[in-house]
KOLROTOR-919501 format. One line per 8 residues: number of its first residue (from 1); their letters; for each residue x, y, z of C-alpha. Coordinates in steps of 0.05 Angstrom, whole numbers, plus 5000, padded with zeros to 4 digits. Each point is the difference from the previous one (the first is absolute). Last residue first. Example, Ala and Ser with C-alpha at 12.3 -4.5 7.8 and 13.67 -1.06 7.14 Angstrom:
BEGIN
2	SA	5273,4979,5143  4973,4931,5013
This chain:
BEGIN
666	XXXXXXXX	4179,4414,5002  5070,4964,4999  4997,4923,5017  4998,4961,5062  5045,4933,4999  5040,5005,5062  5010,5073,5005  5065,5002,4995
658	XXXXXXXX	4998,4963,4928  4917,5029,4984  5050,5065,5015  5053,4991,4956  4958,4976,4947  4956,5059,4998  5067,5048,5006  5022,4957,4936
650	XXXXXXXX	4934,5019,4965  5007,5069,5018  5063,5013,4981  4996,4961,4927  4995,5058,4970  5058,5032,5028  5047,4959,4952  5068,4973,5024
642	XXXXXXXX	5048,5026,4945  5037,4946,4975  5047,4953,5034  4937,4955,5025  5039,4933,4972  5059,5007,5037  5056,5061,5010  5001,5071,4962
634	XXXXXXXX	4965,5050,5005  5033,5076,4970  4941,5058,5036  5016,5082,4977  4937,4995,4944  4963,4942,5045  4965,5050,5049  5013,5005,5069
626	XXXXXXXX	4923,4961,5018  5013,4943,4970  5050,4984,5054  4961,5031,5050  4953,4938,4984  5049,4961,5038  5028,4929,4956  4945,4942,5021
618	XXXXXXXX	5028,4940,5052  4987,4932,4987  5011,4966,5073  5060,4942,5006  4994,4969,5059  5035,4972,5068  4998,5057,5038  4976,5068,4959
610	XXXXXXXX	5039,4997,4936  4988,5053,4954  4986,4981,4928  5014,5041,4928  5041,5046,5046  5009,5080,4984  5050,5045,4979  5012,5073,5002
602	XXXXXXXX	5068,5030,4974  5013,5074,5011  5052,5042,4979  5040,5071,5010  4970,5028,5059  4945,4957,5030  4968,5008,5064  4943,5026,4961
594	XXXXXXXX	4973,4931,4974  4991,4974,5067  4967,5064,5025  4955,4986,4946  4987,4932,5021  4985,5025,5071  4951,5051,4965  4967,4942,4961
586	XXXXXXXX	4986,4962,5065  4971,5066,5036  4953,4996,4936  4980,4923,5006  4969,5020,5079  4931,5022,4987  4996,4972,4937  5008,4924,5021
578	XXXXXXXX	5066,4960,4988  5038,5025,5071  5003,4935,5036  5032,4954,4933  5053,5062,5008  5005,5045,4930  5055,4980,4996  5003,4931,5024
570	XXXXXXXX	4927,4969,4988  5002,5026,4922  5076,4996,4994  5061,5046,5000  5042,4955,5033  5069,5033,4997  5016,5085,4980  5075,4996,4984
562	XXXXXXXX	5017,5073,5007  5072,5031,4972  5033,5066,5015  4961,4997,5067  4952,5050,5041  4971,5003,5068  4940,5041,5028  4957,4933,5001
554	XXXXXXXX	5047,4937,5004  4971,4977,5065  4925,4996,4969  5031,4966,4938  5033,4949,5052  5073,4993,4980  5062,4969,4974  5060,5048,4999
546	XXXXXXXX	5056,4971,4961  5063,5019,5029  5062,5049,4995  5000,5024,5071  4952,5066,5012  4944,4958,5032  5051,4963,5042  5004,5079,5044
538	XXXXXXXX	4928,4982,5026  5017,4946,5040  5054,5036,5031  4946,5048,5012  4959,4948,5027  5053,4985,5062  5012,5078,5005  4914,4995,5019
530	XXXXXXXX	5018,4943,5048  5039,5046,5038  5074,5001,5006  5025,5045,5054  4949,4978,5061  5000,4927,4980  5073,4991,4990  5023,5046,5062
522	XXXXXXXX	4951,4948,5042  5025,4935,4972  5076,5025,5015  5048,5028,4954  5061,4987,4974  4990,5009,4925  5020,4932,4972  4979,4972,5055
514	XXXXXXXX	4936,5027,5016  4979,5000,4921  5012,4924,4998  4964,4980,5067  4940,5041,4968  5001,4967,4930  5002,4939,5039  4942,5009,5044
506	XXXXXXXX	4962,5024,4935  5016,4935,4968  4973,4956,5058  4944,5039,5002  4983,4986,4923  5021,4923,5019  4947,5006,5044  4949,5021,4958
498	XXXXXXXX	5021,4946,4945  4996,4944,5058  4935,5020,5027  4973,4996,4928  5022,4920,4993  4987,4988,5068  4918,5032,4991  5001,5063,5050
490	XXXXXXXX	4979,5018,5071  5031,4938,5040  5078,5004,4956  4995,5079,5012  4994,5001,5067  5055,4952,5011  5050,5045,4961  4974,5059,5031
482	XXXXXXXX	5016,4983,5067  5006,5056,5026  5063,4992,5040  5032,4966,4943  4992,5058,4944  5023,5056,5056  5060,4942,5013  5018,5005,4923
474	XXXXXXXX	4990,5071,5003  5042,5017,5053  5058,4953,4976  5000,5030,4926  5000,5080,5041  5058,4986,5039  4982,5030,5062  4994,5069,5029
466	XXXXXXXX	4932,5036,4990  4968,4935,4976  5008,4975,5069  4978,5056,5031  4937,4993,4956  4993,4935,5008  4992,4998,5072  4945,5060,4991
458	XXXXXXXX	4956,4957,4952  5005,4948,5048  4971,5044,5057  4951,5028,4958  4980,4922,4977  5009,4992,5075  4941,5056,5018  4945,4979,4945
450	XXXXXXXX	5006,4928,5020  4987,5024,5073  4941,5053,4987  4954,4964,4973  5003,4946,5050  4997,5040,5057  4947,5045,4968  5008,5068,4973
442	XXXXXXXX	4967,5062,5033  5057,5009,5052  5056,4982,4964  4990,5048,4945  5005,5065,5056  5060,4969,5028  5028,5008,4929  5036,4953,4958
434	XXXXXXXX	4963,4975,4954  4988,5075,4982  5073,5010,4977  4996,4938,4951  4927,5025,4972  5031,5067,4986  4976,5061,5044  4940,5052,4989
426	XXXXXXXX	4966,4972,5066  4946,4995,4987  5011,4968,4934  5049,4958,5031  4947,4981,5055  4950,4970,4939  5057,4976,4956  5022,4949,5072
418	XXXXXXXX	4920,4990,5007  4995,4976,4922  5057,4958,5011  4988,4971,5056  4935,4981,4956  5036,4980,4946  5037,4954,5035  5068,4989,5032
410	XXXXXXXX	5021,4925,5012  5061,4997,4966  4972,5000,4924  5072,4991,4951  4983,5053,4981  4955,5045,5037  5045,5043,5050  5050,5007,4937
402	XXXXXXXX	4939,5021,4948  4964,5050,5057  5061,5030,5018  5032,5010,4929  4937,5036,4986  5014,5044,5061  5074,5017,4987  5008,5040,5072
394	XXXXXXXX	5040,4952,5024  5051,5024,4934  5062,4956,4988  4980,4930,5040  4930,5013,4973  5026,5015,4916  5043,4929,5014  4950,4955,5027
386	XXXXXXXX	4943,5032,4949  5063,4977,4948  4984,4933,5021  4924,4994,4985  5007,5051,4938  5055,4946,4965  4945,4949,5019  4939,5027,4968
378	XXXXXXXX	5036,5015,4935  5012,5079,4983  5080,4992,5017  5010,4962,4930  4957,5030,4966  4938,4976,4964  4985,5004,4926  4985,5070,4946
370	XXXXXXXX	5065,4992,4988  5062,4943,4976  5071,5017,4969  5029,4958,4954  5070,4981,4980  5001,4952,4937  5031,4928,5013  4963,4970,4956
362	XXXXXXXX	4972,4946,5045  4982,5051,5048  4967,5055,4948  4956,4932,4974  4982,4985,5078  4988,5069,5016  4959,5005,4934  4950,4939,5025
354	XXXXXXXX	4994,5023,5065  4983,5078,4981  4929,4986,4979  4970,4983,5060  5025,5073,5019  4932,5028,4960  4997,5037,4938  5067,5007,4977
346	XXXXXXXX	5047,5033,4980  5078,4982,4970  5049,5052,5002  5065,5022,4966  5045,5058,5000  5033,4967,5060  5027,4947,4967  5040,5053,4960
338	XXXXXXXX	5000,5008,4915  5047,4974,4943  4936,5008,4961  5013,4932,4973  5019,4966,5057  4949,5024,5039  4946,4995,4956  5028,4923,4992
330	XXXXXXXX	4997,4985,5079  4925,5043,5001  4982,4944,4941  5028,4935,5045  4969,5031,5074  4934,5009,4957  5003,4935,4967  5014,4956,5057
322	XXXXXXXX	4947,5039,5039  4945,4995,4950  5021,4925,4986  4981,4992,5080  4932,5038,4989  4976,4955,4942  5008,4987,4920  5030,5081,4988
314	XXXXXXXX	4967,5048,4973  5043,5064,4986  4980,5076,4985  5057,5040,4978  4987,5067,5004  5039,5046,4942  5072,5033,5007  4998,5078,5009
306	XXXXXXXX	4951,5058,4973  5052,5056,5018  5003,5033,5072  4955,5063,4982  4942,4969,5046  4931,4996,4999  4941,4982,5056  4928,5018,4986
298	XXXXXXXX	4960,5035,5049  4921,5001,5009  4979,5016,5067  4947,4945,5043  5014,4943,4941  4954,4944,5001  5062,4940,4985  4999,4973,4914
290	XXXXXXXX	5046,5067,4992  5051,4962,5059  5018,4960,4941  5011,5047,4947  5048,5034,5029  5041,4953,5031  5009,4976,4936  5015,5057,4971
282	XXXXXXXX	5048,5021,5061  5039,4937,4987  5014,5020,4928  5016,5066,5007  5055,4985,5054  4996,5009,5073  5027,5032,5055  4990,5076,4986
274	XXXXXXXX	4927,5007,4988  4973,5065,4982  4927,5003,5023  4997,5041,5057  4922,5027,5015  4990,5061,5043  4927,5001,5025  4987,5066,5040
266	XXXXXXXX	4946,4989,5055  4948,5063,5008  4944,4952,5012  5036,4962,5056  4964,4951,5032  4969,4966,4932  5071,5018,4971  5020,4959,5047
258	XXXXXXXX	4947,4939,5001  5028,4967,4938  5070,4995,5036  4976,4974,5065  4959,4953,4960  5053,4964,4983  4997,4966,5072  5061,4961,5029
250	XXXXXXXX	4977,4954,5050  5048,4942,4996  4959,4964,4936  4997,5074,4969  5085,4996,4995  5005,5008,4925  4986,5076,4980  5056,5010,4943
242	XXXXXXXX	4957,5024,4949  4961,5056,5045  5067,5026,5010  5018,5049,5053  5033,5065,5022  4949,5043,5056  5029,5068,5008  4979,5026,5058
234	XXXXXXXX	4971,5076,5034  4928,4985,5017  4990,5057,5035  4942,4978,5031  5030,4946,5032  5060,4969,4976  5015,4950,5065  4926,4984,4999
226	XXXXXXXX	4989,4974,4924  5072,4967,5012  4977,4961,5049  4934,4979,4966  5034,4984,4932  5050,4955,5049  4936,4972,5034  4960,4988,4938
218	XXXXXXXX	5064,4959,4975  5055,5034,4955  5035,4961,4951  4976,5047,4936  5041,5056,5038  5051,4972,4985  5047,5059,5026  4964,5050,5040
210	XXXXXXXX	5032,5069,5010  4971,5042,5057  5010,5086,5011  4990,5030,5069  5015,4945,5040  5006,5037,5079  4942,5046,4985  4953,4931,4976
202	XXXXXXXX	5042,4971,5061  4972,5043,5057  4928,5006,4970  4990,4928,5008  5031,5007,5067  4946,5057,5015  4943,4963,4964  5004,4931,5040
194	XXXXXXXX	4949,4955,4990  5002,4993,4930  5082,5006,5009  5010,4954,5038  4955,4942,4972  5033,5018,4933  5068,5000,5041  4976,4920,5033
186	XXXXXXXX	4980,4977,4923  5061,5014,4963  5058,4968,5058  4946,4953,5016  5012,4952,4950  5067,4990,5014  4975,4965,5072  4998,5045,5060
178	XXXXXXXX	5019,4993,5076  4993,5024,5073  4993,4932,5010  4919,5008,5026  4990,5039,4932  5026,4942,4959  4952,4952,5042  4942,5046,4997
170	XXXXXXXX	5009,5002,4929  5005,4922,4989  4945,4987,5042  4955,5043,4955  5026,4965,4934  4997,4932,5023  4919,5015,4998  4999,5027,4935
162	XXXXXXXX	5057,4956,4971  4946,4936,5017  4943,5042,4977  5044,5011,4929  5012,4925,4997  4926,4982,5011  4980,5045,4944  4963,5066,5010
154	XXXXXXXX	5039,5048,5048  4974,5073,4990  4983,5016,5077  5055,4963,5034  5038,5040,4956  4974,5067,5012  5009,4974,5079  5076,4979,4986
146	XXXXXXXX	5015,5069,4962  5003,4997,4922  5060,5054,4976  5002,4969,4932  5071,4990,5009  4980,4968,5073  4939,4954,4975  5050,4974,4942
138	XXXXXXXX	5050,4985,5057  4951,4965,5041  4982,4953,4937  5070,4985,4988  5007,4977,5077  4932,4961,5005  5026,4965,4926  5069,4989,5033
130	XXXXXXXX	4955,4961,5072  4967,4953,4945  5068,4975,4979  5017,4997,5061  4947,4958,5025  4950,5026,5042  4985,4958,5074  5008,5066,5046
122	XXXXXXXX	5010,5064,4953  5014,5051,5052  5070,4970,5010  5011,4984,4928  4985,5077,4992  5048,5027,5053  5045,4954,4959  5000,5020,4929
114	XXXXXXXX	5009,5074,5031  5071,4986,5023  5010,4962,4934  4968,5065,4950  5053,5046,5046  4979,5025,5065  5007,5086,4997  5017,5008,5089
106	XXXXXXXX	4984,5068,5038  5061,5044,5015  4964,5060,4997  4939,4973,5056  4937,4986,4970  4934,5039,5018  4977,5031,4933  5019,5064,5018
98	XXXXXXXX	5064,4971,5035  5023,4977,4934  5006,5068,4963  5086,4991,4986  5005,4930,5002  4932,5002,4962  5018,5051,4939  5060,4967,4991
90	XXXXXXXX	4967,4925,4989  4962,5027,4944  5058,5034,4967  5041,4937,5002  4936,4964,4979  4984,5054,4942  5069,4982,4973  5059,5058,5020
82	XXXXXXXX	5033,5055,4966  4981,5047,5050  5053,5068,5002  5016,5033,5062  5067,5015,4988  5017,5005,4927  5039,4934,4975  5070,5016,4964
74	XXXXXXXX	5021,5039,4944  4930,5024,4971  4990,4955,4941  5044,4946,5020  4963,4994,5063  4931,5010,4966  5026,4933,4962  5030,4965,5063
66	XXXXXXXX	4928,5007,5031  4966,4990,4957  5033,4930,4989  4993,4983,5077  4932,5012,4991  4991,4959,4939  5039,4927,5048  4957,5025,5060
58	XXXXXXXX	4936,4976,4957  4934,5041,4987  5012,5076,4996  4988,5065,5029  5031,5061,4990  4994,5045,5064  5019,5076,4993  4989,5056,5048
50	XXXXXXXX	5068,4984,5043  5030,5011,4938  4979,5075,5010  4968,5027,4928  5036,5059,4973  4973,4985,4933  5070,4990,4960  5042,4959,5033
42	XXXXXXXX	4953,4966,5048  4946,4991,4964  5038,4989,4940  5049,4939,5027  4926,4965,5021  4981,5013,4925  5062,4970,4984  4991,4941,5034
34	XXXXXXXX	4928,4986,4990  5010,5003,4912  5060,4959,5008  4969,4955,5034  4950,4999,4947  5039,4989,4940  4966,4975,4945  5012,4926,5009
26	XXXXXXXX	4931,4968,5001  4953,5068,5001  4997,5052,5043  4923,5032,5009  5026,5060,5044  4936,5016,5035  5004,5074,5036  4969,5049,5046
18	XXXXXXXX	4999,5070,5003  5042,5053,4964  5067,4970,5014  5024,4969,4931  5065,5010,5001  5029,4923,5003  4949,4974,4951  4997,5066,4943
10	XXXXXXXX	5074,4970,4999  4987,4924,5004  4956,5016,4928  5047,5042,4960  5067,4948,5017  5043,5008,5056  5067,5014,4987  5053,4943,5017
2	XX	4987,4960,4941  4970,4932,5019
């Protein structure tokens, strides 16, 4: 991208007369767009930075603004917020907590922490049943549904189930002096609708609001920022009606249709100039996301040449389609004398990625894998690291509840739920309070004497971990719990032994860092936090690899070279999103797909997909049809020829009398 804005991102970043919708398209420079304008405000306007929040959705774009307005004004103004709406959400309570009757220092439980509050209030519910209670709580939340409106709506028996779990759940957060990530939106618009002078106090303290994506806001996000702007309504709102892929967590594209409803005198700025792709690619993306209900017409183009045509492959089944695609990105390579790293391979669902790893493996071609589970998110990682975060910080709540919980020493929730209740009180961390005369006289004997020599424990450690080897500390922390044991009577052998060998390879990586740096368990947990642990992570997504990927992980990203797998009716679009409601969120994730792509793409779909032991005929994606055949090369088995829309609706019939055990198509 040439270092001047273009026509379009200029009238963007001064616009100032009243509110504003940049409509950004795939690759057309939107951060660029927020960062300057943020570098104008400040440089040119007069504006304080203390006056400006950006908000975004993922720490990973805010940390990018931030480096870019950096650039742009030699180092980070004081004051600034580049943050996500969560960081922002959770600011706004440390700081206005008391109003709403928590204590600063209150607790944010992770999705695990929550998981089991629920299980707890869920007596006799699978877990699988006890997930759909959680994802149905969260929708309630974004959609900023209180327990008694819910109890209200509830139809199905799953809903009255959540309903009732729901209440519990809320008094049990509360009682912990504690909030799930939910409630980081939903607790400030509860603030400030019952609070005008604190509403009042931020709308003067964030003068002027920039939105990224705004097509992934939820009805509490649009409500948030509805308050925070006021009736000044001084924001510029950057989105992409296109790219809106995340309605299944809560997302609403209506946020973006109801805008200008809210704001007649909204200014509609539309960036078109794509600087990613190549002609070719954007024609087909083009024409493909023309067959979605448009809410603002834009079409994509690009002075970056008309470049190599799509290859669209069939291969026999889904393991051929992984041979082939690791063999053909191998040749590209080769040919284009190009970088592992320029490459990618998407996908609809991770399912998909066991066949490639396999073909990448026996290839010997470096990959890198997203859009999964990380190392230190898995249930057993978190148990021991809760250990670590309480024997640094006694005032580490959540660590609390998971350490005084796992393995289960005789402490309920209901000790629990008194301990939260005097805490609260209080205003002191659940360690602190366990310790207190005043504790001690409400609680039970036998409450109160597990509760006291997990404290004391916790406080041997401690010293220990202050001054010891840090490999031997652990190892006897590990013993002393008996997680090992635990582990073996909770879980199947075969998964008890992977979790434990997971332990068994953080333990190590801990004795290693303690002696190669010389310090103890304690100095090691307080210096290196888990989030320097991802970042490591994060720095093997520059090394020269393939990157293999979710397409909802790969949104924001781009690649020299996109190898777009299993583009199937039942795939892409998902065999759970095939009716009109839900087919044009599908078509947007396959236009994302597409729009990854900087220099080629190559799609290919299986003739058959295996599921267990069979072979199941398998239909090329009607998206396919859908990008046009002028910019389109096939090639592979008898369907290499341009699959024909026609026939959509008869193979959509079949596809559901198939998963639908013999019904047919109205």
């Amino acid at each position: 991208m040439s270092s001047l804005p273009n026509p379009a991102q200029r009238e963007a970043i001064r616009y100032l007369d009243g509110p504003l919708l940049v409509l950004a398209g795939a690759g057309s420079g939107k951060t660029r767009v927020i960062t300057r304008k943020i570098a104008y405000l400040i440089g040119e306007c007069g504006f304080s930075p203390g006056n400006i929040a950006a908000i975004t959705f993922t720490n990973k774009a805010a940390r990018e603004m931030q480096e870019r307005v950096g650039r742009l004004l030699g180092g980070k103004p004081p004051g600034l917020t580049i943050s996500t709406f969560h960081a922002l959400g959770a600011r706004i309570l440390r700081e206005e907590a008391r109003t709403l009757g928590y204590k600063p220092r209150f607790s944010i439980f992770d999705a695990a922490d929550c998981f089991g509050i629920l299980a707890d209030l869920s007596d006799g519910v699978d877990k699988a049943a006890i997930r759909r209670v959680q994802s149905t709580i969260s929708h309630w939340k974004n959609a900023l549904v209180s327990p008694d409106q819910a109890a209200r709506q509830a139809g199905s028996d799953a809903e009255k189930l959540a309903a009732r779990v729901y209440a519990g759940y809320a008094a049990t957060l509360r009682a912990y002096q504690a909030v799930d990530f939910d409630d980081l939106i939903a607790l400030p618009v509860e603030l400030f609708r019952a609070h005008p002078r604190v509403l009042e106090k931020w709308q003067n303290r964030l003068r002027y609001l920039l939105i990224d994506e705004y097509q992934d806001t939820n009805a509490g996000q649009y409500q948030l920022l509805k308050l925070l702007t006021g009736p000044r309504a001084a924001f510029t709102a950057v989105g992409d009606d296109d790219q809106a892929i995340y309605g299944w967590r809560g997302a609403d594209i209506e946020n973006l249709r109801g805008l200008p409803r809210d704001y007649p005198n909204l200014k509609l700025i539309k960036l078109e100039q794509n600087y990613r792709s190549t002609g070719r690619i954007l024609k087909a993306a083009n024409a493909l996301i023309a067959h979605n209900e448009k809410l603002f017409d834009k079409t994509l183009w690009s002075e970056l040449g008309q470049g190599e045509p799509i290859s669209v492959t069939a291969c026999r089944d889904n393991e051929k389609e992984a041979e082939q695609v690791v063999m053909k990105l191998q040749a590209h390579r080769f040919e284009h004398r190009a970088r592992f790293s320029d490459y990618a391979i998407l996908y609809r669902g991770n399912f998909q990625a066991r066949a490639l790893e396999q073909q990448l493996r026996d290839r010997r071609v470096p990959y890198l894998l997203s859009g999964g589970q990380s190392f230190f998110d898995k249930a057993e990682i978190k148990d021991i690291t809760a250990y670590l975060r309480l024997l640094a910080n006694n005032d580490d709540d959540p660590a609390f509840i998971r350490a005084v919980t796992t393995p289960r020493r005789g402490i309920g929730g209901a000790t629990l739920e008194a301990l939260g209740k005097y805490a609260g009180e209080r205003r002191l961390s659940l360690f602190a309070a366990a310790g207190e005369e005043g504790f001690a006289a409400r609680a039970q004997p036998r409450q109160l004497a597990p509760l006291a020599e997990f404290c004391r424990f916790i406080g041997r450690f401690e010293s220990r971990a202050a001054r010891e080897a840090a490999g031997q500390v652990i190892a006897d922390l590990l013993a002393a719990i008996g997680y090992e044991a635990w582990l073996f009577g909770e879980e199947e052998r075969c998964a008890a032994r992977a979790r434990w060998e997971n332990v068994l390879e953080l333990k190590e990586w801990l004795t290693q860092k303690g002696e190669e740096e010389k310090k103890t368990l304690l100095e090691l947990t307080q210096t290196i936090a888990l989030i320097n642990l991802l970042e490591r992570q994060e720095d093997g997504s520059r090394a020269d690899a393939v990157q293999l990927s979710t397409l909802h992980a790969a949104k924001g990203l781009e690649f020299g070279h996109v190898f777009l797998i299993g583009v199937e009716e039942g795939v892409l679009p998902h065999r759970e999103s095939l009716d009109p409601a839900r087919i044009e969120e599908e078509r947007r994730l396959m236009y994302v797909g597409i729009t990854r792509a900087q220099r080629s793409l190559h799609i290919s779909y299986a003739e058959k997909r295996r599921q267990g032991r069979e072979l199941i005929p398998s239909e090329p994606s009607r998206f396919i049809a859908e990008m046009g055949k002028d910019d389109l090369r096939f090639s592979g088995l008898k369907t290499a020829a341009v699959p024909d829309k026609a026939t959509g609706a008869a193979r959509l019939a079949a596809l559901r009398a198939m998963l639908g055990g013999g019904r047919t198509a109205d």
